[in-house]
C-alpha positions, -999 to +999 in steps of 0.1 A: -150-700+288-121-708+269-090-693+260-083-665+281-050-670+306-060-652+335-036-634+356-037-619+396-026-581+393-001-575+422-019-543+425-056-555+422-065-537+456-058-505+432-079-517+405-109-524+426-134-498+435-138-486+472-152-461+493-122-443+501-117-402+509-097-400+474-107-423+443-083-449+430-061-437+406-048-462+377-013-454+354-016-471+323+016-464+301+012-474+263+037-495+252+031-477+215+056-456+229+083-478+241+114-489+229+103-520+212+134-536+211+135-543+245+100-546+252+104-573+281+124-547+300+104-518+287+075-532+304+094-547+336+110-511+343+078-488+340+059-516+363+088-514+387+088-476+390+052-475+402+027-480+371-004-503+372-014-515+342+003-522+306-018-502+277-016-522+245-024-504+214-037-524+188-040-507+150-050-522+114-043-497+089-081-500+086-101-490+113-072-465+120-047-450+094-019-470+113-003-506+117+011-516+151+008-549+173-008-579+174-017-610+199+018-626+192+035-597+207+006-599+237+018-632+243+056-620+242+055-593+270+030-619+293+058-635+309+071-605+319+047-589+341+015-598+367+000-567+362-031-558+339-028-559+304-052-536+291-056-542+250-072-512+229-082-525+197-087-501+173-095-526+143-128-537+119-142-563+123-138-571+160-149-599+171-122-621+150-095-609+169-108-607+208-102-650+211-065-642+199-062-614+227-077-637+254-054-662+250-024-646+244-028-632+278-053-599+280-069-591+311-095-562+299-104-554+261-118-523+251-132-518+215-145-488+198-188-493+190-184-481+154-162-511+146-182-531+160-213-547+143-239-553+176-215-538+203-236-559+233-221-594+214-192-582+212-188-572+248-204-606+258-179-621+238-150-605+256-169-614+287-173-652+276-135-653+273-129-645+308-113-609+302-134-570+315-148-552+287-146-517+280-158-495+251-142-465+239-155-431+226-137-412+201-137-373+205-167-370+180-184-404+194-216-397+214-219-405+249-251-423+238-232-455+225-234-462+260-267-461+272-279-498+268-251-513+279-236-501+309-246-534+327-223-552+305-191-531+309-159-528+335-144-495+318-157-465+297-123-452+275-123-417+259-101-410+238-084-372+236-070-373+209-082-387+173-067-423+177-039-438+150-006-422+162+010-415+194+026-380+206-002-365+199-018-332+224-045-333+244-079-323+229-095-300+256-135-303+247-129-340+262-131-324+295-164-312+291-177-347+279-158-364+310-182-344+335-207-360+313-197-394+314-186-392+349-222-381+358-238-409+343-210-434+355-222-421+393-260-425+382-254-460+379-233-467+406-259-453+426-291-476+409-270-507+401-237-508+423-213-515+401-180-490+396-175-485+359-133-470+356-135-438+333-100-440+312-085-415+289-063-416+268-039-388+242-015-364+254-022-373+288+010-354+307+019-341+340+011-307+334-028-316+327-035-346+348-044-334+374-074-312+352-083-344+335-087-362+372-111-332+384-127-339+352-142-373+367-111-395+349-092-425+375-075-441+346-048-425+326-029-436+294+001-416+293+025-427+262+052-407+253+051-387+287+065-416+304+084-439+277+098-403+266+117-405+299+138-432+286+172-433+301+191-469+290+213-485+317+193-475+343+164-496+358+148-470+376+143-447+349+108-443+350+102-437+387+107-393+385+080-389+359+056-418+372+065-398+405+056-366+391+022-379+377+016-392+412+024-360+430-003-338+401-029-364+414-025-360+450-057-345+465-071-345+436-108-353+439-133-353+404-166-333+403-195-354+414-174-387+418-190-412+446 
């Protein structure tokens, strides 16, 4: 293994799967949203008002009509937090890229399969440099890109939107593929074990979370629903919406999850 810095989540007891009356539910607010200006704070508010993990959007103007972040920013914002970096790179080619990401700091790396030349490399690749893979379904993807390599992945990301920009509302077909997903997730659990998260992420927001958790979801992007609750000057700013997402999961428990 080489490369990869790898860091203890404060909150890893979250992260990791149990068998628990209500499922583990992960906030993932994307910093595409934030005010990049004062990233390092950005980042150290929303994970002091209660969030888990740090989505990081990653765009080429290729693979997506968009250009956002790379590893050196990655790198920047490391120091400022424990918790889980979580990179989405929605770039062509791949593979080039996911060494950069290690090092500079990633904990998991999701990818999307049509960017990807032989999708099982590439998540052994991502494996190889110490960080949890994931592979992420576009609303028109089939759920099929999944069916060979389950064994090899720690997340399953669908995305709800057509991915490129942020701000963007939720599409609502993705909660009929979610069941789907979330059906075969459980299949495996039950034959192999392993929990696989189910992410999704575009125009997550409080007044459809809890629809997209009964769905089968128990990670959540949310971009401009949280960073949109900017307030400058104060530290806490964050803590009434990531409460408010908290409070639309409560008792929530999704169809058929084990």
């Amino acid at each position: 293994m080489q490369g990869c810095l790898v860091y203890t989540c404060p909150l890893r007891d979250r992260c990791a799967p149990k068998h628990a009356a209500m499922p583990d539910y992960i906030l993932a607010p994307s910093i595409l949203s934030a005010d990049f200006a004062r990233l390092g704070d950005e980042v150290r508010d929303v994970i002091a008002s209660g969030a888990d993990w740090i989505h990081f959007d990653v765009m080429d103007n290729h693979y997506v009509p968009n250009l956002t972040i790379g590893p050196l920013v990655c790198s920047a914002i490391r120091p400022h937090t424990q918790a889980t970096i979580d990179v989405h790179l929605m770039v062509k080619p791949v593979d080039r890229i996911v060494p950069d990401f290690a090092k500079a700091g990633a904990n998991l790396i999701s990818f999307h399969p049509e960017a990807s030349d032989h999708v099982d490399r590439t998540l052994s690749l991502i494996h190889d440099h110490g960080c949890q893979a994931g592979l992420v379904l576009n609303p028109a993807s089939s759920i099929h890109h999944l069916d060979h390599v389950l064994d090899k992945l720690d997340l399953v990301l669908l995305m709800s939107v057509n991915p490129g920009f942020g701000g963007q509302s939720f599409i609502p077909s993705t909660l009929a593929k979610l069941h789907a997903v979330r059906a075969m997730l459980d299949e495996y659990k039950v034959r192999s074990g392993r929990t696989i998260r189910l992410q999704v992420d575009g125009g997550i927001k409080v007044d459809n979370i809890a629809d997209v958790a009964r769905a089968g979801a128990d990670t959540f992007v949310a971009g401009s629903a949280v960073f949109g609750a900017r307030q400058p000057g104060d530290p806490h700013h964050y803590d009434s919406v990531i409460q408010a997402l908290r409070e639309q999961l409560s008792g929530v428990y999704p169809v058929g999850l084990h």
